[in-house]
C-alpha positions in Angstrom: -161.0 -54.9 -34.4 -161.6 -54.7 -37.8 -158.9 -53.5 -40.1 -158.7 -50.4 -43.1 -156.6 -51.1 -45.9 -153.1 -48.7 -46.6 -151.8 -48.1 -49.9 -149.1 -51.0 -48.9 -147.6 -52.7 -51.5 -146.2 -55.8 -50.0 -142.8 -57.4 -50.2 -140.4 -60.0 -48.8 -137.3 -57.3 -49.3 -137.0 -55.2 -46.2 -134.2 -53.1 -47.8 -131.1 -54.1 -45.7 -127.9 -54.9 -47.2 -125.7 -54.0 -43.8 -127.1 -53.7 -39.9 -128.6 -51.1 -38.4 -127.6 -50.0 -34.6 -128.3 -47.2 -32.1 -127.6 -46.3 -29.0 -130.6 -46.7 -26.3 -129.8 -44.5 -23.4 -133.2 -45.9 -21.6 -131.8 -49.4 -21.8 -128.4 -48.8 -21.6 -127.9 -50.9 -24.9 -127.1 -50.8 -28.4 -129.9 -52.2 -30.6 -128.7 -54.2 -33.6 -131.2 -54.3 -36.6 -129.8 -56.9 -39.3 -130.8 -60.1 -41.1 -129.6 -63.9 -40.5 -127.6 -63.5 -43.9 -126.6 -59.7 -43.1 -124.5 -61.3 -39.2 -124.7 -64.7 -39.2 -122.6 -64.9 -36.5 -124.6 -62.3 -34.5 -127.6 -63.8 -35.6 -126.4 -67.2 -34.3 -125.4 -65.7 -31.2 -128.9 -64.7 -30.3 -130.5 -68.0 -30.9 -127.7 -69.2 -28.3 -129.2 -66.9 -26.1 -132.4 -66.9 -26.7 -132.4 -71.0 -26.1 -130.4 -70.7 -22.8 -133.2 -68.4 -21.7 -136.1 -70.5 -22.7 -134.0 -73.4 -21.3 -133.6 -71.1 -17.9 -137.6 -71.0 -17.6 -138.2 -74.7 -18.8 -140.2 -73.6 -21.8 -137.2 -74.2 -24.2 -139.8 -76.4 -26.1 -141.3 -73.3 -27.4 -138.1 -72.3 -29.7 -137.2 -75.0 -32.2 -133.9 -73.7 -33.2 -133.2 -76.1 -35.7 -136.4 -75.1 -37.8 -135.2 -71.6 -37.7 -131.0 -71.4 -38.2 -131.1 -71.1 -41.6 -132.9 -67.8 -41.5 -135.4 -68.4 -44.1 -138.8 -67.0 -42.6 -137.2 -64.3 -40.7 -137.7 -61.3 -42.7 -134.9 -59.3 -39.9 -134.2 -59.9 -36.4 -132.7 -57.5 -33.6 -130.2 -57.8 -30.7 -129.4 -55.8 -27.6 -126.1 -55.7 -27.2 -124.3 -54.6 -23.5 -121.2 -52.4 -23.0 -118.8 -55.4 -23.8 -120.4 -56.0 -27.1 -122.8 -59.2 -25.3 -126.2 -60.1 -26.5 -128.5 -59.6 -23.5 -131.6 -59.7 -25.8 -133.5 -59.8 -28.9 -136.3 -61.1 -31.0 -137.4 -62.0 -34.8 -140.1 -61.0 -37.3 -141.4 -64.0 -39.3 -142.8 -63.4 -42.6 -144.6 -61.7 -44.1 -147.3 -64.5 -44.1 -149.0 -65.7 -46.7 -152.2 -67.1 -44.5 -152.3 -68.6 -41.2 -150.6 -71.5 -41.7 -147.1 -69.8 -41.8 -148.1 -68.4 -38.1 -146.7 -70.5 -34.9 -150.1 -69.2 -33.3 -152.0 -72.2 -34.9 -149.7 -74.6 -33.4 -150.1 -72.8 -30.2 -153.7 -72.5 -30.3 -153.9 -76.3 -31.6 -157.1 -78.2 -30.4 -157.8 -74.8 -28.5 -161.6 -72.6 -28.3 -159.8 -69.6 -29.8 -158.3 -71.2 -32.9 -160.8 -71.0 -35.5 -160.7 -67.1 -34.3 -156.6 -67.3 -34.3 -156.9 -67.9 -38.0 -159.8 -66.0 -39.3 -157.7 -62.8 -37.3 -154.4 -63.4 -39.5 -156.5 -64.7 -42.7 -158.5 -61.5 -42.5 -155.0 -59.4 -42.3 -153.2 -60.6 -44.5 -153.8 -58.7 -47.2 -152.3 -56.0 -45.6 -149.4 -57.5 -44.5 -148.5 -59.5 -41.2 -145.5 -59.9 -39.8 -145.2 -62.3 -36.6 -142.5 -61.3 -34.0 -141.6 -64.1 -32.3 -138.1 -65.7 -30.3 -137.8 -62.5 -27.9 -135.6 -63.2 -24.9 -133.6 -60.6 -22.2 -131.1 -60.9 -19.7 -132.3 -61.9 -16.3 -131.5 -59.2 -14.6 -135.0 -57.9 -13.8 -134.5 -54.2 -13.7 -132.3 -54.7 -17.3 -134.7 -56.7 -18.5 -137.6 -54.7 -17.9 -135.7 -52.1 -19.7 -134.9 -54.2 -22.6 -138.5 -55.2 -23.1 -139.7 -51.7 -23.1 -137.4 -51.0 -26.0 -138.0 -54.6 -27.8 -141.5 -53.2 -27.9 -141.0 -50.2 -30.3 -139.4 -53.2 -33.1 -142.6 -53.3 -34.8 -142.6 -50.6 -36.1 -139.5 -50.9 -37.6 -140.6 -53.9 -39.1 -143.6 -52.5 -40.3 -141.5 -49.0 -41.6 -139.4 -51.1 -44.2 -141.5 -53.7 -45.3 -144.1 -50.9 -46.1 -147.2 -52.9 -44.3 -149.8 -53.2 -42.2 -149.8 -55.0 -39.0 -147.6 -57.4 -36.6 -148.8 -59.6 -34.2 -147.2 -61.3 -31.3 -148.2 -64.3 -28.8 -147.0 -64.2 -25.0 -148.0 -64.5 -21.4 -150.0 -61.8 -19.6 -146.7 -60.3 -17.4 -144.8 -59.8 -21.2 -148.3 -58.1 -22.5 -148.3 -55.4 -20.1 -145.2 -54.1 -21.4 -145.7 -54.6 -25.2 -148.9 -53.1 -24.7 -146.8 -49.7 -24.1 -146.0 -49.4 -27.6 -150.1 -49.6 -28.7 -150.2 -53.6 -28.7 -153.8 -54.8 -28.4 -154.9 -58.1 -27.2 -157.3 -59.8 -29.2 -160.2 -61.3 -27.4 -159.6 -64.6 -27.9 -159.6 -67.1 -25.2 -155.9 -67.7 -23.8 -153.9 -70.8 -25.0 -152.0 -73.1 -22.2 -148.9 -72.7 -24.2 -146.0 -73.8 -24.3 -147.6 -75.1 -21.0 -150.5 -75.8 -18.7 -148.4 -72.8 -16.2 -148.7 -69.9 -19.0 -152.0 -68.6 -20.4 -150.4 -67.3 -23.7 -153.0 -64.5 -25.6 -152.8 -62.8 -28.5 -152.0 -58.9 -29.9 -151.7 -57.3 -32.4 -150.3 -53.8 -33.7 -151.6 -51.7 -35.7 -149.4 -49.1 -38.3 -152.6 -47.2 -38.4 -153.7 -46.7 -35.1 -150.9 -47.4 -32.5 -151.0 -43.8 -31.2 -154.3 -44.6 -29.9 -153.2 -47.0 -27.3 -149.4 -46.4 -26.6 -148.1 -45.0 -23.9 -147.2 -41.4 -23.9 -143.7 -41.9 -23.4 -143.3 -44.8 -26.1 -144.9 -42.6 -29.3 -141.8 -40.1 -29.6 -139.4 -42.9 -29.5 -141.2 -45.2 -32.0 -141.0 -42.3 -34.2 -137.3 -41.6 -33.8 -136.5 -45.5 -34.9 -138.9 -45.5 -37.5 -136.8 -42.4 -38.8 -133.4 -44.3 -38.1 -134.5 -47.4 -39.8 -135.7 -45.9 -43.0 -132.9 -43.4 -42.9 -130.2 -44.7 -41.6 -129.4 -41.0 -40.1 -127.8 -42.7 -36.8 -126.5 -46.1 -38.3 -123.2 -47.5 -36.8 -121.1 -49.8 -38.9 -121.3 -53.3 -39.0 -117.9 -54.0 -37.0 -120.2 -54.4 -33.2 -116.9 -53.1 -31.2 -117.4 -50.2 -33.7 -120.9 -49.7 -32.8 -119.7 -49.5 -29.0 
């Protein structure tokens, strides 16, 4: 995959002094776009969840909480609140980087085959931006969660719509690439990392601002369009209260 440069002009300032929300009738959620600083206290209540899931699988090794709290290198992070206002799910963006070292993929990928690839990938991107979602959790409830993912899917692009850039990447295990794939993910053919453990075979994808139509799903491209609208709009924002937002 090699990239072609957009007229991007690159910044740290994704634009959003209050939250973002909408209702998701596929999900049967409300989708909360904000910043750490924006809802700390939402913002804290997703890393509560999102540890208490990783905890549930015995990965919780792969989210250092205490590195992240203070929000510094997320750039925005959503949550998927239920009908009582509960977070059942989320995830973060990270950046924009600066060069592979910002990016948890080289720790992943440590003393790996694919590293030297991992880097020169996100080296050779940078320029046009990169943004690395990371932290994603959902309920258990496998139906819900399904659901959840689906949606959780279409965040890069909102990323991607108010920073003005390029690209996102992700790291996961095959059965979560299947369903980020919907929204025009590619995996990058790079050997799979045994990360956070010698069960998982984590891989690499990427999305592309460019050419995402080419490989999402049919049913995916309307809606990524919609929140791409909402985000850098604001046409269907709900106030910041959450029982508000209900």
């Amino acid at each position: 995959m090699h990239p072609q440069p957009l007229d991007f002009g690159i910044t740290t300032d994704c634009g959003i002094t209050d939250n973002i929300s909408w209702w998701d009738s596929d999900a049967e959620v409300t989708t909360v776009l904000s910043r750490p600083d924006t809802d700390p206290e939402l913002w804290d209540e997703y890393l509560r969840g999102a540890v208490e899931s990783y905890r549930r699988h015995g990965v919780e090794r792969a989210v250092d909480v205490d590195a992240v709290r203070d929000g510094s290198d997320t750039a925005m992070f959503w949550a998927t609140l239920d009908s009582t206002g509960r977070v059942i799910g989320g995830l973060r963006a990270k950046g924009p980087l600066l060069s592979a070292d910002d990016s948890h993929a080289t720790v992943e990928w440590a003393g790996q085959p694919g590293l030297a690839a991992v880097r020169k990938m996100i080296d050779d991107r940078v320029p046009f931006g990169v943004l690395e979602m990371k932290t994603a959790w959902t309920t258990d409830d496998r139906d819900k969660a399904r659901r959840i993912s689906t949606a959780l899917a279409r965040t890069p692009f909102h990323a991607m719509t108010l920073l003005d850039i390029q690209f996102c990447m992700a790291t996961s295990a095959p059965h979560i690439l299947e369903r980020w794939r919907t929204s025009g993910a590619v995996v990058a053919p790079i050997p799979a990392t045994p990360y956070p453990d010698e069960r998982y075979r984590t891989k690499m994808m990427w999305y592309d601002r460019r050419t995402f139509a080419n490989h999402a799903a049919p049913d995916q491209i309307p809606k990524i369009f919609r929140e791409m609208s909402i985000v850098s709009t604001g046409t269907e924002a709900q106030p910041r209260d959450r029982a508000a937002a209900l």
